[in-house]
N, C-alpha and C positions, 0 to 999 in steps of 0.2 A: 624522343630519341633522335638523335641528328643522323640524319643520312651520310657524313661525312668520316671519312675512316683515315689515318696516316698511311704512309707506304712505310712496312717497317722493317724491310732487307734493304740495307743496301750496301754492305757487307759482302767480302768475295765468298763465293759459297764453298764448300771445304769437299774436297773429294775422297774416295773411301779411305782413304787409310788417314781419315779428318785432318790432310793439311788443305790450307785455303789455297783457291784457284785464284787467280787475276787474272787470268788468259782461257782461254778455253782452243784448244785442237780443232782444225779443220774437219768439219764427218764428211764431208765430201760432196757436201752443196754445190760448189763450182765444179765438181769430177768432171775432166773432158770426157771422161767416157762412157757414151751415153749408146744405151742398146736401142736395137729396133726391133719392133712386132708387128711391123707390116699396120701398123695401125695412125691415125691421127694424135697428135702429142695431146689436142684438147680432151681427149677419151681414156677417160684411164685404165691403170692394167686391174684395178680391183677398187671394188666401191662397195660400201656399207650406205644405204639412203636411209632415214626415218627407222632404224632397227629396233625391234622392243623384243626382249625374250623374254617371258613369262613361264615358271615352270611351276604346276599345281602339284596338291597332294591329296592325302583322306582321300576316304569311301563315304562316311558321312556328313564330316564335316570338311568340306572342301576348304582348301585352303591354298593362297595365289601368292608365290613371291617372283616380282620384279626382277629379275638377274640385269637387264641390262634395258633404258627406257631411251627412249627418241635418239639414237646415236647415228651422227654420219660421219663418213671419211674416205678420200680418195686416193690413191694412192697412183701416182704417173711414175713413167720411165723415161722420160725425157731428161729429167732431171734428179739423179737417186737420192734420196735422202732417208734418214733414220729420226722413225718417229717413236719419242718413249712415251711407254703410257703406264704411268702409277697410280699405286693406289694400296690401300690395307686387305687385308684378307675380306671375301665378301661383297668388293667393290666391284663386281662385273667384269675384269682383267678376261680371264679363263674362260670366261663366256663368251665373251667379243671373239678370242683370238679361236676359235672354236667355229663363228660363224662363220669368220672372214676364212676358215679353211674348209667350208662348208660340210663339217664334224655336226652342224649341227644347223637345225633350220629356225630362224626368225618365226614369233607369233606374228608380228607384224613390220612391215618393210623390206626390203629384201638390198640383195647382195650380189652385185654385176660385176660378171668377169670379163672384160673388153667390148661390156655394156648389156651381156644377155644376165637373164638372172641364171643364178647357179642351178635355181632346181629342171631350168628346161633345157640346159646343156644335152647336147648328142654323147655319146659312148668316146667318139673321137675329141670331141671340146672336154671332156671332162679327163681327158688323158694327156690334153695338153694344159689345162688348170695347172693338174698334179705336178708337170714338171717346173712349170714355171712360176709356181707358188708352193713355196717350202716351209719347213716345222721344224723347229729346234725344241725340245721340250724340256721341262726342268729336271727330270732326274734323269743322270745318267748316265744311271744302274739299269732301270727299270724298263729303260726301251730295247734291252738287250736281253736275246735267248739267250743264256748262262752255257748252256749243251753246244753252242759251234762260237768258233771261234771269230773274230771279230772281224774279219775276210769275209762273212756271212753278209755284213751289212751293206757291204759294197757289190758283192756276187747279186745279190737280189734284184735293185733296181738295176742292172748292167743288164740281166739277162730279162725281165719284165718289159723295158724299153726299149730294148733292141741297141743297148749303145756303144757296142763292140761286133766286131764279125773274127773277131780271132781272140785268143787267151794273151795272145802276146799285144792287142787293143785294148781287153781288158784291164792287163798288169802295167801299162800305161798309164791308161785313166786314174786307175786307184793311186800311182806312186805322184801323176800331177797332183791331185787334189789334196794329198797327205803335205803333200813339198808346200801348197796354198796353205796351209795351216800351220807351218811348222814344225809338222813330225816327222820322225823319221823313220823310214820303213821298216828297217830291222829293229827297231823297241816297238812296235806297234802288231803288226802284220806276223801270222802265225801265232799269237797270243787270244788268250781266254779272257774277257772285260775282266775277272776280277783278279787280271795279274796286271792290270794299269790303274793307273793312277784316276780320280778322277774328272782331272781337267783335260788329259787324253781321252777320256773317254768322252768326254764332252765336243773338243774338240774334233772326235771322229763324227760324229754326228753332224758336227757341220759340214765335214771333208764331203761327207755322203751325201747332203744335199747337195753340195756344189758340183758332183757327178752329171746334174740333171741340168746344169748350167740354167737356175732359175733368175728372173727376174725381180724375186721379193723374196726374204724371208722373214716368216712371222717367228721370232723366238719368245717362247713365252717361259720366263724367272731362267733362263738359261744357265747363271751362275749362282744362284741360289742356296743349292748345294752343295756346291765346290769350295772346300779351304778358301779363306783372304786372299794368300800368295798367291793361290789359281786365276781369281778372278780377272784380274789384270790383261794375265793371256789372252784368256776366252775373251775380254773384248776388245784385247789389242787385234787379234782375230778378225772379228764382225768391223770393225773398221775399219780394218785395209780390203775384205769384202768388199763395200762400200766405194771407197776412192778409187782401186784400181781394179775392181773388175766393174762396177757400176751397179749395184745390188743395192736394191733398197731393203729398209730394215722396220721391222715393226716391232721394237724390244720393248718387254712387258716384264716388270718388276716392280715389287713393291719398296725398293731402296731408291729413293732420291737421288743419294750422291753418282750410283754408277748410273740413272737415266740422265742426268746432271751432265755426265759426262763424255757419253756417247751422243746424245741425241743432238738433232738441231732445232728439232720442235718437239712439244710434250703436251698430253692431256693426262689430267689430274681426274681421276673415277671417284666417285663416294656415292653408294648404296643405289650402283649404275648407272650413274647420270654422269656426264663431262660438266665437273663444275667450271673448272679453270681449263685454259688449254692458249697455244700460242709460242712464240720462239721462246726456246731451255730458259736462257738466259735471261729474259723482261720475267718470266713466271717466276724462276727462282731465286730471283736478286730483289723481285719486288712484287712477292703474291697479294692477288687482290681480294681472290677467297678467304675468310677464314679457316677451311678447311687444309688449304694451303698451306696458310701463315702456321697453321697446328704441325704441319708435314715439316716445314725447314726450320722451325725452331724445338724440334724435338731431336736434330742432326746434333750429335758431339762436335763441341768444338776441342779443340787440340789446347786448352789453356785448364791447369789443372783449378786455377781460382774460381772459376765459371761452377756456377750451380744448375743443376738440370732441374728448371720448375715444372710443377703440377700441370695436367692440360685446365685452362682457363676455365670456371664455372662456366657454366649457359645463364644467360637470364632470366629471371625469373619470368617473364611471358614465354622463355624459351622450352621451358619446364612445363609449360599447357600442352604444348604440341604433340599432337595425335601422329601416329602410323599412317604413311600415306596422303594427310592432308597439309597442303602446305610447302614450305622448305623442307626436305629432306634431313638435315644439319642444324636444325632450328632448334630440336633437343640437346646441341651438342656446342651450340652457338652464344658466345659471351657476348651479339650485338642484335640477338634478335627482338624481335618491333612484333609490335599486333600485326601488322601485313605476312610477316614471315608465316604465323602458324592456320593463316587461312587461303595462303594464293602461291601458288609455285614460280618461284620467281625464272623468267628467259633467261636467254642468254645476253650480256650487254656487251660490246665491242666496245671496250676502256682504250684500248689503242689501236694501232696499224699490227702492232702482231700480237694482241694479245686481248684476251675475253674471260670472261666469269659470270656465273649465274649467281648472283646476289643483289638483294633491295639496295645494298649500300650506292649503288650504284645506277638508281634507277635514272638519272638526267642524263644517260650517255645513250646511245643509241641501241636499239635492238638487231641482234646477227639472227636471221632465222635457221632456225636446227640443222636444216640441209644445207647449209653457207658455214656449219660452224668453223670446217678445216679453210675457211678461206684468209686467215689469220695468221698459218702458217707460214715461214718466210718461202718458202719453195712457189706455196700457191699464188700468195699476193703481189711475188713477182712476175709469175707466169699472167697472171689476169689484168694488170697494172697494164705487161707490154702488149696486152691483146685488146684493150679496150673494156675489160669488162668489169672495171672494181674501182671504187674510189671508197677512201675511209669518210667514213661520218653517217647521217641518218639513211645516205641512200644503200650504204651496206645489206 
């Protein structure tokens, strides 16, 4: 089997409503508007080191599945950026975004919030976590008490945080952060969630977080649920978040086109690992994984001639591969080799913004697991001007 593989995007990639991009929207890389935390820009506001969650089951016959293996990722404020991370049902997605809001604790590695880990935070650091690392969550229906009205969601953190000293503070706040999203107070405010619409409601979820003036927010499948027409908003939304207040974003969905589209950098999950990951644009125009190349060419294209083919057989050595040992992808893999089904293949640095865990690829250099977000265009320019990064074997 030859180690060598074509690049086989290179095609403008098609965005949700399948027409093709040729240009891609500013996420707000360059945003002059960059917040402070009192903190060093080198330190970031949230980090995932070496993560592994493991969740068992049985009483007799114990039994261990992998949700999410060796994962890193840093997340700075000096310069906001939105990073998409995709992936199919069962990829670790839920899990990661779970950690990083400390919903849930690492088997192994852990998760610094301006460098402490999360589980020895004080009463006071874990209150200032919450503000300034937010959740947007996929349904929303479901985040909402049906019994009060949608003023509820806003009254809560106002009065838990201390972020008004008067009603007339209050009714402030809530009508800024409404006006931030584009609604408008009288079709929203004094209404029951299920006399709006779902993209408003969506949408108030974000207004809510933006109360607590965070510096991140994790949204995980945030439109998911919401009508086609909707979608649009909600990430017209989370983008201008981004550019003009400086909010960094960590949008989690398993659609390509709208991570495609919002993001500046993307990591690619398959059965918890970061196979692929590196700037939207090098991974989506030109995936190195096959797991990848599986993900953008099962995208509708907008040409009714075009035929949607079958997902590509595995190999027949792909077809020996065990649970656990080996390539992950190797049973699912139209390129895997005898190497694939006995040795987990690194991660390889194919470019300056871009990597993949695949044998295809083994004469390139090795990115160690804690370095993987260093690929990213945000980091590699941050590390580039500090002295600390050069592409090739010293990566």
């Amino acid at each position: 089997m030859s180690a060598s593989m074509s690049t086989p995007m290179s095609t403008p990639a098609p965005n949700a409503a399948g027409q093709e991009l040729t240009g891609r929207e500013s996420t707000g890389q360059t945003s002059s508007v960059q917040k402070s935390a009192g903190m060093q820009a080198s330190t970031p506001l949230l980090q995932a080191v070496d993560v592994t969650k493991i969740f068992t089951g049985g009483i007799v016959n114990r039994t261990e599945t992998i949700a999410l293996d060796d994962f890193s990722l840093s997340i700075y404020t000096d310069r906001p950026s939105i990073i998409s991370v995709v992936g199919e049902s069962g990829s670790g997605k839920s899990t990661m975004a779970r950690m990083l809001l400390g919903l849930e604790s690492p088997t192994g590695g852990k998760v610094l919030y301006k460098g402490e880990d999360l589980k020895s935070l004080s009463s006071r650091e874990m209150q200032d976590f919450r503000r300034e690392v937010q959740a947007v969550f996929q349904d929303p229906f479901g985040v909402y008490n049906s019994f009060y009205k949608v003023d509820h969601v806003f009254n809560v953190p106002i009065r838990k945080f201390g972020l008004a000293k008067s009603k007339t503070d209050a009714r402030n706040l809530i009508l800024g952060v409404l006006d931030a999203v584009g609604l408008r107070p009288q079709e929203t405010l004094g209404r029951y969630p299920h006399q709006l619409s779902g993209g408003q409601r969506q949408r108030i979820m974000v207004a809510r977080a933006l109360l607590l003036n965070p510096q991140l927010i994790i949204a995980d499948e945030p439109v998911s649920m919401i009508d086609a027409s909707l979608r649009a908003q909600v990430l017209d939304t989370l983008r201008k978040l981004n550019q003009e207040r400086g909010i960094s974003l960590v949008y989690i969905t398993h659609d390509l086109t709208t991570a495609y589209q919002i993001g500046s950098d993307i990591i690619v999950l398959y059965g918890g690992k970061a196979v692929e990951l590196g700037a939207v644009d090098d991974v989506v125009k030109a995936p190195q994984h096959p797991y990848t190349q599986l993900l953008v060419s099962s995208i509708p294209r907008p040409d009714p001639s075009l035929q949607w083919s079958d997902e590509p057989e595995s190999s027949a050595i792909g077809q020996e591969a065990k649970k656990g040992v080996g390539c992950n992808f190797a049973d699912r893999c139209p390129y895997a080799f005898d190497r694939c089904i006995v040795e987990t293949p690194p991660l390889y640095r194919i470019g300056e913004h871009q990597a993949a865990t695949c044998f295809l690829h083994a004469e390139k250099p090795v990115l160690p697991v804690e370095k993987m977000d260093h690929v990213f265009v945000r980091n590699v320019a941050q590390l580039t001007s500090a002295g600390k990064e050069t592409v090739g074997p010293q990566a």
